[in-house]
VEXMAR-617792 format. One record per residue (C-alpha): z, y, x. Coordinates in steps of 0.05 Angstrom, whole numbers, padded with zeros to 5 digits. Example, Ala and Ser with C-alpha at 12.3 -4.5 7.8 and 13.67 -1.06 7.14 Angstrom:
2
<<00156,-00090,00246>>,
<<00143,-00021,00273>>,
//
This chain:
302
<<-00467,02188,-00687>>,
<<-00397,02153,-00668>>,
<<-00412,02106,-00724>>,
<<-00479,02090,-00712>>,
<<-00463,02064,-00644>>,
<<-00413,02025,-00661>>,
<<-00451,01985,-00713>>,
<<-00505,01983,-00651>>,
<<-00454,01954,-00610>>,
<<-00434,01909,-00669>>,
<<-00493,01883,-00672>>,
<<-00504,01867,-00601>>,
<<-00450,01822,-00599>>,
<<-00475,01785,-00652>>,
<<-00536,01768,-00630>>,
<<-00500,01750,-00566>>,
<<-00448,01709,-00603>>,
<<-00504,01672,-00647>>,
<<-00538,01638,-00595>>,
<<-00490,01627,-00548>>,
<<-00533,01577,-00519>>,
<<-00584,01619,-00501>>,
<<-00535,01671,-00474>>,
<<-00493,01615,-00437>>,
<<-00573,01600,-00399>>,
<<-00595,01663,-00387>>,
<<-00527,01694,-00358>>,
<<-00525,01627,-00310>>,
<<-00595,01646,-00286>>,
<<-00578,01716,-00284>>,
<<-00509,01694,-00240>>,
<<-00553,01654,-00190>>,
<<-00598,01715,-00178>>,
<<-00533,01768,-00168>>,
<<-00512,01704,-00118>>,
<<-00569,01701,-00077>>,
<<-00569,01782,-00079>>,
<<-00490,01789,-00052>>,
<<-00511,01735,00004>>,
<<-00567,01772,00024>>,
<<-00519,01838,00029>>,
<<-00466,01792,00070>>,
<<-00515,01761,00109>>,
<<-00545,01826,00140>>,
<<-00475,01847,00148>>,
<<-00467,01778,00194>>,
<<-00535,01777,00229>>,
<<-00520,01853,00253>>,
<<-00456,01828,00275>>,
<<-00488,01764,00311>>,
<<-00541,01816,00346>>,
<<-00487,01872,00367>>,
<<-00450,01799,00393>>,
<<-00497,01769,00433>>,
<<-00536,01839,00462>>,
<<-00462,01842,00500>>,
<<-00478,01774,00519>>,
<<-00557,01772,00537>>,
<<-00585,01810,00582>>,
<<-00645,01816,00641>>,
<<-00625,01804,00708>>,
<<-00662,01845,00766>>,
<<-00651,01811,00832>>,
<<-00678,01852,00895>>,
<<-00702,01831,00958>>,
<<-00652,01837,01021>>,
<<-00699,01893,01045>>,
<<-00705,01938,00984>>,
<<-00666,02004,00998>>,
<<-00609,02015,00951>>,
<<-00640,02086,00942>>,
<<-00700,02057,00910>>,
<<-00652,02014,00864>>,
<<-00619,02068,00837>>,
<<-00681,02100,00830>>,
<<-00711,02050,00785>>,
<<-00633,02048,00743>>,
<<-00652,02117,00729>>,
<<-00720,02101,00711>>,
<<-00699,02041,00662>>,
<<-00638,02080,00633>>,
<<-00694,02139,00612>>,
<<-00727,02079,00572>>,
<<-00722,02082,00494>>,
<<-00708,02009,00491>>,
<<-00660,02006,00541>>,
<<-00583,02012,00515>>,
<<-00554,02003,00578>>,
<<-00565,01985,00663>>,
<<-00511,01960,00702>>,
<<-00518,01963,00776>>,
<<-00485,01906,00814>>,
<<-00490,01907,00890>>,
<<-00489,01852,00943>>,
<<-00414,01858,00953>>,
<<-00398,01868,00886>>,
<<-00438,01810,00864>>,
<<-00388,01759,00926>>,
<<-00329,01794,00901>>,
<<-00356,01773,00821>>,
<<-00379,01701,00851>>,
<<-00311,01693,00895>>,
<<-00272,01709,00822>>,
<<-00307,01666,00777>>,
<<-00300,01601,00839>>,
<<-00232,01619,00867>>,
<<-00207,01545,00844>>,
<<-00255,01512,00864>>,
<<-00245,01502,00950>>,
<<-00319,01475,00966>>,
<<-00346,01533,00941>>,
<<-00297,01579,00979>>,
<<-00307,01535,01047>>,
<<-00380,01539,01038>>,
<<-00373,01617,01034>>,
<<-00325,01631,01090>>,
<<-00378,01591,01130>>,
<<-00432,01629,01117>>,
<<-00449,01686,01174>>,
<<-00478,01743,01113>>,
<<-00477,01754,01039>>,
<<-00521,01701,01008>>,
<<-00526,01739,00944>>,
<<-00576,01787,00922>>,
<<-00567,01863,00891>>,
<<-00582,01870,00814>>,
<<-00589,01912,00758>>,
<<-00567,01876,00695>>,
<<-00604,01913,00633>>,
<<-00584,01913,00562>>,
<<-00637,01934,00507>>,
<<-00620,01959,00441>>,
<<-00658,01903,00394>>,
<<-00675,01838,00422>>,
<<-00748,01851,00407>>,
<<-00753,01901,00463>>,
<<-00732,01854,00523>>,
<<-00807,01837,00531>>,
<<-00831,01913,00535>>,
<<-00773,01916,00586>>,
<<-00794,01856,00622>>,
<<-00866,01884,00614>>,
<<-00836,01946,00649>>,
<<-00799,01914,00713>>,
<<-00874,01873,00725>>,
<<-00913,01934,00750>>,
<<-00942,01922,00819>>,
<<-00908,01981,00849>>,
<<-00847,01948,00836>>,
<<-00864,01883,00870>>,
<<-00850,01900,00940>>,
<<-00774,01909,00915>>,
<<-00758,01850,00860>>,
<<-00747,01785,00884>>,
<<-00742,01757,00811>>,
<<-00724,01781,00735>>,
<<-00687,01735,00692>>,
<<-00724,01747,00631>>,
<<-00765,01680,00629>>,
<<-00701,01644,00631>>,
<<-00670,01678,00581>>,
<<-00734,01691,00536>>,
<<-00730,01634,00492>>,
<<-00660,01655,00467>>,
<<-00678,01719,00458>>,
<<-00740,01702,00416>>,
<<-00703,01648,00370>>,
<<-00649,01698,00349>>,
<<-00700,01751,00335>>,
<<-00752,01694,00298>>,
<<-00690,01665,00263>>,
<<-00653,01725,00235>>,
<<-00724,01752,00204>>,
<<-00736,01690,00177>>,
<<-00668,01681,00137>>,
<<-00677,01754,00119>>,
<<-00737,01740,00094>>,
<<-00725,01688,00054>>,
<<-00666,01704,00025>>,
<<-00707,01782,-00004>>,
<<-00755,01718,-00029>>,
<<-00702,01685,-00057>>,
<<-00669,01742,-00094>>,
<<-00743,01764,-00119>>,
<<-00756,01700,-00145>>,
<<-00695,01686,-00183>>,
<<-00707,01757,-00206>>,
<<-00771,01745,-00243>>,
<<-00736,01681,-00280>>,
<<-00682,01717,-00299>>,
<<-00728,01771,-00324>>,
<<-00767,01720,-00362>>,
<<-00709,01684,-00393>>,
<<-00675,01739,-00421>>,
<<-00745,01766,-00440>>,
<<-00759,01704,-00482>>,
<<-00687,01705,-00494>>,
<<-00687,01761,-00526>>,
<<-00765,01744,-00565>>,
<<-00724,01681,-00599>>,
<<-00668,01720,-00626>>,
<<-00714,01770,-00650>>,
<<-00751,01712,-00692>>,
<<-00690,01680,-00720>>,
<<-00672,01756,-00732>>,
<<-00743,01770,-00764>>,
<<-00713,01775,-00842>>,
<<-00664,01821,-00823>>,
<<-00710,01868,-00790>>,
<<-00754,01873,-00850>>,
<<-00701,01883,-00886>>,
<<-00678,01943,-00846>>,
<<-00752,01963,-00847>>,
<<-00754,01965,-00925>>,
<<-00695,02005,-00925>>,
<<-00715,02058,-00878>>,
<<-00663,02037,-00818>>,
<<-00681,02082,-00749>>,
<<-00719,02052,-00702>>,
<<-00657,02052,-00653>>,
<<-00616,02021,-00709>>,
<<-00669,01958,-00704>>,
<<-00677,01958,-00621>>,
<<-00608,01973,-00601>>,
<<-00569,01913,-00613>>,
<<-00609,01874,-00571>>,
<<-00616,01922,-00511>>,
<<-00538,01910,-00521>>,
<<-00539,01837,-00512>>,
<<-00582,01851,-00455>>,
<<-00529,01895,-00418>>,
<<-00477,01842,-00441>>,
<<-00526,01784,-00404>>,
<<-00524,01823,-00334>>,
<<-00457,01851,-00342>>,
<<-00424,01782,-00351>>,
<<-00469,01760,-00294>>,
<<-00445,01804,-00249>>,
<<-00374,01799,-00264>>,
<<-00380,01721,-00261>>,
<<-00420,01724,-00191>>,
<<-00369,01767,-00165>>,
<<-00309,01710,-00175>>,
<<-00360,01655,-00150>>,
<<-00356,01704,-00085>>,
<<-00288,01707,-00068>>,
<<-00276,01633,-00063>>,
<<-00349,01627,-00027>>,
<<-00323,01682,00027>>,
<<-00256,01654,00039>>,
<<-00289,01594,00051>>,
<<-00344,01612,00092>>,
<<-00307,01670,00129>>,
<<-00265,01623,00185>>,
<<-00336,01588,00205>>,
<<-00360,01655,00217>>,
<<-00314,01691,00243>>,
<<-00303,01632,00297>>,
<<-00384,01644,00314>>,
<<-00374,01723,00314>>,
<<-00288,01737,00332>>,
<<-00317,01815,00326>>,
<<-00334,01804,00243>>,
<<-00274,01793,00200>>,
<<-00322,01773,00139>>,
<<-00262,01769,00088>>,
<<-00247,01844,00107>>,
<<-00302,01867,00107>>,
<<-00316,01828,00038>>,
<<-00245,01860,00009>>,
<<-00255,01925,00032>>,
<<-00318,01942,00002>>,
<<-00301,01909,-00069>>,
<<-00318,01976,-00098>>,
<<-00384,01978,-00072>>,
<<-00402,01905,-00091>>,
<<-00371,01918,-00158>>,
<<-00419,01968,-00176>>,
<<-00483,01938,-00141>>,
<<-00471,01871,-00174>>,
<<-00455,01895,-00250>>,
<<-00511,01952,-00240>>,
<<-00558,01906,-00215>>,
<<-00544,01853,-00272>>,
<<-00544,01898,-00320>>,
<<-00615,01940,-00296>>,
<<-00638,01870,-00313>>,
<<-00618,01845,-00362>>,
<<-00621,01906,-00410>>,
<<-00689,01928,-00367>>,
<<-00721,01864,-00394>>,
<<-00694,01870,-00473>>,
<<-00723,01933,-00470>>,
<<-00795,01906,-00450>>,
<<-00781,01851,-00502>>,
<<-00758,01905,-00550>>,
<<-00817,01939,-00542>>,
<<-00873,01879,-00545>>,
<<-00852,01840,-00604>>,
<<-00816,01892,-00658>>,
<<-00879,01934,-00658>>,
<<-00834,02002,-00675>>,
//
């Protein structure tokens, strides 16, 4: 048994070795796809980052009226908080909302004359309301325009902040989207190249194989070396993708962690090695000895 896979392995490497050309193609077109796969993985990482980010930093305003009881605003905080799309509601009163404003303009005097002029508070009460995906701001918004609300809300801030909200959301499912496109479509060409890969060394091979036919060889004898080459295609693939990634992280990692301080992309990169390991050589090598097998099967006829 020992020596029969052995000579299997053997074997494999020859027909790897022989047409290095071939091999040298197919494991760059097998790298591209394990590339566009581990971006794919880091980018989610990064766009869940991004949204967690700027959630902290977007948000709906509710302004009240002067006359709107603060009983009926903390009423309606209740009410939003009980929402499944709502992650969190901050009240800010009238007083807390000068003593915020009075922070923010201390240096600056004209603003601080014009205030210590002014006879009452100027500002309005709020609610400032979080949701949990940027999608649901517009169910929220939806919420806050009921008419029996109305006689209390003197504006939301949702139609300001509305096309921000939208782009992230439109522009995060369409890089996601792409990139699963991407790494599908490189996929299917490196399924085809090591299939026809694969089909050409069987041909060049074809004298052998009746010659291992005549003399009775097992039919796993015959097939075996070249599902070996095939797990030697995605293996090497996946090893060489994995070096192309370290220098592309290091590289890319200071850009984004400048656009999101809370994601240290090389650490998070380093610290699940393990895990990318084992995705990127089982992916490659799912493929690459996934699609000697279908070769395998189509043109030895066995």
């Amino acid at each position: 048994m020992a020596t029969t896979f052995f000579r299997i392995l053997k074997f494999g490497l020859q027909n790897f070795s022989r047409n290095a050309l071939l091999s040298a193609t197919t494991i760059a077109v097998l790298v591209l796809a394990l590339l566009v796969f581990n971006g794919l993985v880091l980018f989610g990482v990064v766009a869940n980052s991004a949204i967690a980010s700027l959630q902290d930093k977007i948000d709906i305003s509710v302004y009240f009226k002067n006359s709107a009881p603060e009983d009926e605003i903390l009423k309606l905080e209740r009410a939003l908080e009980s929402l499944s799309e709502v992650r969190a509601v901050e009240y800010i009163s009238q007083d807390k909302a000068l003593t915020i404003f009075k922070e923010r303009h201390q240096e600056d005097d004209t603003i601080s004359q014009a205030l210590a002029e002014l006879q009452a508070n100027p500002l309005l009460a709020s609610l400032n309301v979080k949701a949990k995906n940027p999608e649901h701001y517009s169910t929220i918004a939806g919420y806050l325009e009921s008419d029996n609300l109305k006689p209390l809300i003197e504006k939301v801030s949702y139609g300001q902040n509305k096309l921000v909200i939208d782009r992230l959301a439109s522009i995060i499912d369409t890089v996601r989207n792409a990139g699963i496109g991407a790494t599908l479509f490189l996929a299917l060409v490196a399924v085809l190249v090591i299939f026809n890969t694969v089909r050409l060394v069987i041909y060049s091979n074809r004298e052998e194989i009746g010659i291992m036919r005549l003399v009775g060889a097992a039919n796993k004898f015959i097939n075996g070396p070249y599902i070996v080459a095939g797990l030697i295609y995605g293996f090497l693939a996946g090893a060489i993708s994995l070096i192309l990634s370290v220098p592309a992280v290091s590289l890319a990692a200071p850009y984004v962690d400048a656009f999101i301080p809370e994601l240290s992309l090389s650490s998070y990169f380093f610290n699940n090695l393990p895990q990318f390991v084992f995705y990127q050589l089982t992916f490659g090598m799912i493929l690459g000895a996934g699609s000697a097998a279908v070769a395998v099967r189509r043109y030895l006829k066995i």
